[in-house]
C-alpha positions as CSV (number, residue, x, y, z in Angstrom):
1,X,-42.8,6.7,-21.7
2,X,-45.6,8.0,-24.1
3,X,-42.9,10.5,-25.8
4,X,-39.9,8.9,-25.2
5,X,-36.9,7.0,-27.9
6,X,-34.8,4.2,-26.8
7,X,-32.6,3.5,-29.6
8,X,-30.3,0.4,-29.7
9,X,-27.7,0.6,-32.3
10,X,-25.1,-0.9,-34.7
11,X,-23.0,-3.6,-33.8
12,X,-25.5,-5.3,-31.7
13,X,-27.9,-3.0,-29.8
14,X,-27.2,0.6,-28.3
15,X,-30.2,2.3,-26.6
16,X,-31.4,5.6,-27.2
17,X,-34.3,7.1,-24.6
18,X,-35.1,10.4,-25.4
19,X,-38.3,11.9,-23.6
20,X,-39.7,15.8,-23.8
21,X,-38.7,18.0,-20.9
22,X,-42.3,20.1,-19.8
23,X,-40.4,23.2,-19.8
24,X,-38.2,23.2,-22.9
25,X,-39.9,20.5,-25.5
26,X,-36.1,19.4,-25.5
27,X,-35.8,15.9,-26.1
28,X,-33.7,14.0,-23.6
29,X,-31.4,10.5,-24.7
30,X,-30.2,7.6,-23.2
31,X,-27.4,5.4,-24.4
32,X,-27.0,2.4,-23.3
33,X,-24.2,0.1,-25.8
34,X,-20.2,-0.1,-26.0
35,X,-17.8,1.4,-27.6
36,X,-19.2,2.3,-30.6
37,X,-21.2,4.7,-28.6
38,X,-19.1,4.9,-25.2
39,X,-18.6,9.0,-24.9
40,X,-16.3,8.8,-22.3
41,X,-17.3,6.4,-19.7
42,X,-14.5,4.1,-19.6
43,X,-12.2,7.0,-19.0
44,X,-13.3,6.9,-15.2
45,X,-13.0,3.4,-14.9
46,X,-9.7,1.4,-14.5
47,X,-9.4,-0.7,-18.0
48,X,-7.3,-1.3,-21.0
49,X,-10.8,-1.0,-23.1
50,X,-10.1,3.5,-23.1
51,X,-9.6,6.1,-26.2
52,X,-8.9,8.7,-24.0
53,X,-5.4,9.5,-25.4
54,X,-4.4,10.9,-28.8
55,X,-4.7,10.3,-31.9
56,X,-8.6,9.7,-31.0
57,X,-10.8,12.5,-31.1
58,X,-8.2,14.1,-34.1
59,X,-11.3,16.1,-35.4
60,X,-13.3,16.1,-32.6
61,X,-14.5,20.2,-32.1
62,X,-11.6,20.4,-29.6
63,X,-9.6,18.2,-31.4
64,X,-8.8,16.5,-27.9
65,X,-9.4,12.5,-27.1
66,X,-12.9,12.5,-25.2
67,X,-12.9,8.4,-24.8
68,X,-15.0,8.2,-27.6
69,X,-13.5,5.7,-30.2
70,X,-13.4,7.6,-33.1
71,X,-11.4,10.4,-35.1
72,X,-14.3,12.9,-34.1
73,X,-18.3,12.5,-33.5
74,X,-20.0,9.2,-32.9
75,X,-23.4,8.1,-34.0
76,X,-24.9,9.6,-30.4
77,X,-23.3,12.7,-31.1
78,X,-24.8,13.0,-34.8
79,X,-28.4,11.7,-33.6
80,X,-28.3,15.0,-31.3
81,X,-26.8,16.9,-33.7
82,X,-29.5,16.3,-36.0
83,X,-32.2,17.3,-33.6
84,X,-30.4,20.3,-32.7
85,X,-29.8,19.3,-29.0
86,X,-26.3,18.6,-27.3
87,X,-24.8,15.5,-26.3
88,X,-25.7,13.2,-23.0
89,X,-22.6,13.5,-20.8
90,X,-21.3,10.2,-19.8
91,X,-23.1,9.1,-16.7
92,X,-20.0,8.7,-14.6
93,X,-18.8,12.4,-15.6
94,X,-18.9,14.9,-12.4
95,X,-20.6,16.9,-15.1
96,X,-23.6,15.1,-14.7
97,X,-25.6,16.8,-12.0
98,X,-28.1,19.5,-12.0
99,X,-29.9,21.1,-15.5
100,X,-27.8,18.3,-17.2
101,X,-29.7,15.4,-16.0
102,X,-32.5,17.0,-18.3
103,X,-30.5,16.2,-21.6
104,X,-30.3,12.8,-20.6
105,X,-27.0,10.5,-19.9
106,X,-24.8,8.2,-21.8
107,X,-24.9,4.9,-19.6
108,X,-22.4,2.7,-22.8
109,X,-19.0,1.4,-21.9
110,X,-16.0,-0.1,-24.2
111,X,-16.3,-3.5,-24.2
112,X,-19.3,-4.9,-23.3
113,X,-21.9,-7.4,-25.6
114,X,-24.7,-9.5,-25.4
115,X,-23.0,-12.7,-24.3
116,X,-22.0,-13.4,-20.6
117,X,-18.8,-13.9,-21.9
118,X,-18.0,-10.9,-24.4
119,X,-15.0,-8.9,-22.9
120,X,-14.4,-11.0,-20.6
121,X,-10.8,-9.7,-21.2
122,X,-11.5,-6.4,-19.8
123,X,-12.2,-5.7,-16.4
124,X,-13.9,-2.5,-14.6
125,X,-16.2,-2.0,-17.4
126,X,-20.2,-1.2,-17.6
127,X,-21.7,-4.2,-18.3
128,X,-25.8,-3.9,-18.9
129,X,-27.3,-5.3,-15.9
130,X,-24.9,-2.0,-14.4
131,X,-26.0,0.4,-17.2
132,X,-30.1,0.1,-16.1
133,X,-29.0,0.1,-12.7
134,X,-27.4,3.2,-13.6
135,X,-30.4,3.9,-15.1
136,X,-32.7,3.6,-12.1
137,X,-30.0,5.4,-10.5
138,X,-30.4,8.5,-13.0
139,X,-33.9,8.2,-12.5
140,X,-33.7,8.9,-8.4
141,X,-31.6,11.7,-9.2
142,X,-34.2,13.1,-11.8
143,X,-36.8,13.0,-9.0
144,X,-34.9,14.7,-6.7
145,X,-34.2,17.6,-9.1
146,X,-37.5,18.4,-10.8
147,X,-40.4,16.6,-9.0
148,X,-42.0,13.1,-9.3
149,X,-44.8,14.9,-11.7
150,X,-42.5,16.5,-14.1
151,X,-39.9,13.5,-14.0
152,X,-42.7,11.1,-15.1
153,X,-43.8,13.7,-18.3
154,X,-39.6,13.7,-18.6
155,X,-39.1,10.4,-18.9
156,X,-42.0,8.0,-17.1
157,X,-39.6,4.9,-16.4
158,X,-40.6,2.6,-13.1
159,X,-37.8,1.0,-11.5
160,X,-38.4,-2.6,-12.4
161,X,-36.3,-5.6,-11.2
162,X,-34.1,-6.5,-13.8
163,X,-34.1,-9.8,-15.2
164,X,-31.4,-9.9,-18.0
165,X,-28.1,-8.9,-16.0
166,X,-24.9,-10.0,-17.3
167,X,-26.2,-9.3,-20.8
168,X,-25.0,-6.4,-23.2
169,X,-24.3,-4.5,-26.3
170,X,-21.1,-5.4,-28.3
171,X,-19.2,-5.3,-31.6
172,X,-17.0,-8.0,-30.3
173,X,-20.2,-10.2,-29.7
174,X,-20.2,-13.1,-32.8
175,X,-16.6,-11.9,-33.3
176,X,-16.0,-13.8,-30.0
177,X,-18.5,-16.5,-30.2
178,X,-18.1,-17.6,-33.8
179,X,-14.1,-18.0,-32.5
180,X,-14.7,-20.7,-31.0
181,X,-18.1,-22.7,-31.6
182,X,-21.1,-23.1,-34.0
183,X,-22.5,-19.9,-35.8
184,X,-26.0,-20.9,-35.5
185,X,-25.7,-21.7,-31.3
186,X,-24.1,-17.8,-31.1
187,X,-26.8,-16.3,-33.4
188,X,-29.7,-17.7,-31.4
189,X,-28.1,-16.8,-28.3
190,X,-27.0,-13.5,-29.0
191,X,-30.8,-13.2,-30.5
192,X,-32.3,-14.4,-27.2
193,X,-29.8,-12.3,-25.1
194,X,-30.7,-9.2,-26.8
195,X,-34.9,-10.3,-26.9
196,X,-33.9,-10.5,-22.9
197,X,-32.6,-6.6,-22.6
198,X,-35.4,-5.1,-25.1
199,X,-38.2,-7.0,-22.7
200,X,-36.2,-5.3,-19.4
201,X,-36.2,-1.7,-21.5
202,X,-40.1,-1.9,-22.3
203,X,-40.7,-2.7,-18.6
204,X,-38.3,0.2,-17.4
205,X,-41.0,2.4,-19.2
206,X,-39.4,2.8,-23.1
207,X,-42.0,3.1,-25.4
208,X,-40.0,4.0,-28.6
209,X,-37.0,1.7,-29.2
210,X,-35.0,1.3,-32.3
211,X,-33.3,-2.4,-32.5
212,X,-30.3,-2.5,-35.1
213,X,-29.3,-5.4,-36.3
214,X,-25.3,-6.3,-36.4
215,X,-22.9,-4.5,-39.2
216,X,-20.6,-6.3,-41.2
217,X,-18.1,-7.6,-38.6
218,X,-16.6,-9.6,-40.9
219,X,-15.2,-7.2,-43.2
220,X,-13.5,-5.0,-40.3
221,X,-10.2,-4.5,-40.5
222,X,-9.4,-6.8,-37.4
223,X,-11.1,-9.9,-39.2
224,X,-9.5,-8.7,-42.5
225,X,-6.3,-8.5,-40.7
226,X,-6.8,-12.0,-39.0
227,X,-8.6,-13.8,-41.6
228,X,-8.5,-12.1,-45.3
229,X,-5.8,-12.8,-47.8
230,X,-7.7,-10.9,-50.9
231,X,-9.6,-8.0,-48.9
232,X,-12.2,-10.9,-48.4
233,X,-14.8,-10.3,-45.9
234,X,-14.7,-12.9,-43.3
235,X,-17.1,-15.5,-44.3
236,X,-17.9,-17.5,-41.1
237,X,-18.2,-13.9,-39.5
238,X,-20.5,-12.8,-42.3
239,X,-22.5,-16.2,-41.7
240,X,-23.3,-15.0,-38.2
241,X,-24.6,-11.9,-38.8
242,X,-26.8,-13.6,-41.5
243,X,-27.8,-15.8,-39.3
244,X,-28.3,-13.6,-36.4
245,X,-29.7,-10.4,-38.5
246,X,-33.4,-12.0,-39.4
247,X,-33.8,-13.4,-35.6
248,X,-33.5,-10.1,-34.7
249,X,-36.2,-8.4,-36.7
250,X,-38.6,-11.3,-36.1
251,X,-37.6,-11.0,-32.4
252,X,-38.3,-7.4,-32.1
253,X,-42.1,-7.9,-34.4
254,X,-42.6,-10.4,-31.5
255,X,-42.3,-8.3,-29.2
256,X,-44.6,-5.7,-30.8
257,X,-47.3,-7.9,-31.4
258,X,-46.6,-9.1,-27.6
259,X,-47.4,-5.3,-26.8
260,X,-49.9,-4.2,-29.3
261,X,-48.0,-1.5,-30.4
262,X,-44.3,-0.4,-32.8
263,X,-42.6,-0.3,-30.1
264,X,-40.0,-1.4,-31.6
265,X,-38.2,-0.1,-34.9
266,X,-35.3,-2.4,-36.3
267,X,-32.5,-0.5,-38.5
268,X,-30.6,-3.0,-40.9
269,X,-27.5,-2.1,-40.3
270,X,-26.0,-4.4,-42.2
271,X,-27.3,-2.9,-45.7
272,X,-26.5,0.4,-43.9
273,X,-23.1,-0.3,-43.4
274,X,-22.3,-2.3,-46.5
275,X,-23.7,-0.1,-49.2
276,X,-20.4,2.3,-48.4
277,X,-18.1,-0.6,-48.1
278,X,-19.5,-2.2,-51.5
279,X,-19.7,0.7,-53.4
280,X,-17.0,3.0,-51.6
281,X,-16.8,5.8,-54.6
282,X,-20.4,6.8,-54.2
283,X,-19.8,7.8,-50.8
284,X,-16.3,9.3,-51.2
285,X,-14.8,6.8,-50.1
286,X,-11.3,5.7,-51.6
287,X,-10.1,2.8,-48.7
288,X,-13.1,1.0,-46.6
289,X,-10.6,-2.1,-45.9
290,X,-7.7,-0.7,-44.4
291,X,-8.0,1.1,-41.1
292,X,-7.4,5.2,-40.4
293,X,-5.5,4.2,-37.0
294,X,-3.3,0.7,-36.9
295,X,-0.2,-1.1,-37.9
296,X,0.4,-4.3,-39.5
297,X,-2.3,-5.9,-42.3
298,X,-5.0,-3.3,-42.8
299,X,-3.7,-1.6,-39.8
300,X,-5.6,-4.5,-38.1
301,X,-4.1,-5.0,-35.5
302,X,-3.9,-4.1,-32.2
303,X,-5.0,-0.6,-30.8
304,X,-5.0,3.1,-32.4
305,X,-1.9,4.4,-30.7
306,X,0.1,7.6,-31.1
307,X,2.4,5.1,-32.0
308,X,0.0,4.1,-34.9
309,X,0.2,4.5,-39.1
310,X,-2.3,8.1,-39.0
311,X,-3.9,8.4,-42.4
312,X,-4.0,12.3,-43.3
313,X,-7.5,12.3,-45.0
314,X,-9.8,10.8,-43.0
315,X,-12.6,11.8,-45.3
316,X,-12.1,8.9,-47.3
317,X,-11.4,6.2,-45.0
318,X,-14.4,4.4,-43.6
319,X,-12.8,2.8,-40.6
320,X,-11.1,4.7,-38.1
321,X,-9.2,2.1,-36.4
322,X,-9.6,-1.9,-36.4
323,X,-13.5,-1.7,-35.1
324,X,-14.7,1.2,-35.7
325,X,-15.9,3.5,-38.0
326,X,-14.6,7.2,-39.2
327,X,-17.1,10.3,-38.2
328,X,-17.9,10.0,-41.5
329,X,-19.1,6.7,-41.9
330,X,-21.3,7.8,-39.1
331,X,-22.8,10.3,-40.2
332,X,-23.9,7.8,-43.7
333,X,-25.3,5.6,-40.9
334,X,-27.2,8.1,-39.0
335,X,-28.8,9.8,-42.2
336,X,-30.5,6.5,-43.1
337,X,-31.3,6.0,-39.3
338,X,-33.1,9.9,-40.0
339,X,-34.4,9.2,-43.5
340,X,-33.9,5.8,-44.7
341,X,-36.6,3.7,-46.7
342,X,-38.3,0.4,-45.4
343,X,-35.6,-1.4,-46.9
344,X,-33.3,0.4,-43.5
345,X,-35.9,1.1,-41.3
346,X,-39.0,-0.7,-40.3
347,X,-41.8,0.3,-39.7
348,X,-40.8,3.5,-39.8
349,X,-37.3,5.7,-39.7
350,X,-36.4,7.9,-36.8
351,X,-37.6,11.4,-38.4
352,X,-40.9,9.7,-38.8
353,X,-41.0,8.8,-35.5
354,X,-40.3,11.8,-33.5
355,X,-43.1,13.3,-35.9
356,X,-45.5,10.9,-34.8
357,X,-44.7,11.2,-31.2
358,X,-44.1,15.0,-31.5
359,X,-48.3,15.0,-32.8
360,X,-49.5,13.0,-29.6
361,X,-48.1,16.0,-27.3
């Protein structure tokens, strides 16, 4: 895929494919991750793991609950946004067929993570070795639409046998791990699972993929709620990511040197996502510790419910509910993911890399 973006992001990975339709020049995206970047999957499947239901999607355009786990936009939505092209439609929407296959799909479901046994509390969900089967199945569909030829130029991914099933994309990830063993066994696993899906996306064709590390999952309101007295980020959370973080950029340079090209792009998201939370006034931010959407400590815990404490300025909350982050906070994520410096993006941020690829056309 010569002119194609797979993008995995924030808590643990989320892919982004984006190829150039022949006809249009518009760019075409795949997401593959959980719910930080589910757009509405889960709302066809039977699961608890759902935002399909008010207050979500409180400033969303139609100000309706879209499954997207959020009080508006996620960071799909803004990456599209920013390109001037619309959203992937969830890939189980009856939307998807036709001229909409040529935007692309969103494959991510609530839930899901790198370990075998992340979510294993919720059932009917997407978990990756199903998303790239999806995938292949998209890519059948493609074909049938528009031609082998201009599929290929659209998005030239071969159906490969997959060899990392049962792994995934999660917030929940070390959350779960570090719960109940040793920090450095999770990180190395949760390193080597995610080394496992970036090898299967390079041989389903992705040329451009950008790896992010994990955020600070220790200073959610969920940890803070469980674990923090003071505000405290969690620090055998924090640990984790520390530990997992570096793996994961030496990982993906690997991989890179493995294939003789920058392939792969790693976004600290970690520094992204902490430079708000440390220094919340220069981003407008008056709470980052306490959640938009809860009840109880930080409204930590349990789900965002119409039920739920509903702040009434959003703008200056950085979490929307106990995981995950306020439009707002996404869009600070997404213009460093556009424009940030080596210290965010390495080799190279996103804007510099549809440049480059748009030059090879």
């Amino acid at each position: 895929m010569d002119a194609a973006l797979v993008v995995p992001l924030l808590a643990s990975l989320l892919a982004v494919a984006a190829g150039l339709a022949p006809a249009s020049a518009a760019r075409a995206f795949f997401v593959f991750g959980d719910s930080l970047v589910d757009n509405g999957n889960n709302n066809y499947l039977l699961t608890t793991a759902r935002a399909d239901a008010p207050p979500y999607g409180i400033d969303f355009p139609t100000h309706r609950a879209t499954g997207r786990f959020s009080n508006g936009l996620n960071i799909p939505d803004i990456i599209s946004e920013r390109l001037g092209a619309e959203p992937a439609l969830p890939y189980l929407s009856p939307e998807l067929r036709g001229e909409k296959l040529l935007v692309g799909a969103n494959f991510a479901s609530a839930g899901v993570g790198i370990l075998n046994d992340t979510g294993v509390q919720f059932v009917n969900i997407i978990r990756i070795g199903d998303q790239l089967q999806y995938f292949r199945e998209y890519q059948r569909k493609l074909r049938a639409l528009i031609g082998e030829e201009q599929a290929k130029q659209l998005n030239s991914l071969p159906v490969r046998g997959n060899t990392c099933t049962e792994t995934a994309f999660g917030v929940a990830t070390l959350r779960v791990g570090c719960s109940r063993t040793n920090p450095n066994l999770i990180a190395f696993d949760a390193g080597r699972g995610a080394a496992c899906v970036l090898q299967t996306l390079y041989e389903l064709g992705a040329r451009r993929v950008i790896v992010t590390g994990t955020g600070p999952l220790g200073c959610v309101p969920a940890e803070l709620a469980l674990h923090s007295r003071d505000g405290e980020c969690a620090a055998e959370l924090t640990r984790a990511v520390e530990l997992y973080n570096p793996q994961l950029v030496e990982m993906a340079r690997g991989l890179n040197r493995d294939v003789g090209a920058d392939v792969f792009v790693t976004a600290n998201t970690y520094r992204m996502n902490f430079d708000y939370i440390s220094n919340p006034h220069n981003y407008g931010f008056t709470n980052v510790q306490v959640a938009c959407c809860g009840q109880g400590p930080y409204n930590g815990i349990g789900l965002c419910t119409a039920a739920s404490n509903v702040c009434e300025d959003r703008e200056t909350f950085a979490f929307w509910d106990a995981f995950h982050p306020t439009e707002k906070a996404s869009r600070i994520v997404v213009g460093q993911f556009m424009h940030g410096s080596t210290d965010y993006m390495h080799p190279m941020n996103l804007s510099t890399v549809l440049a480059i690829d748009d030059e090879r056309l």
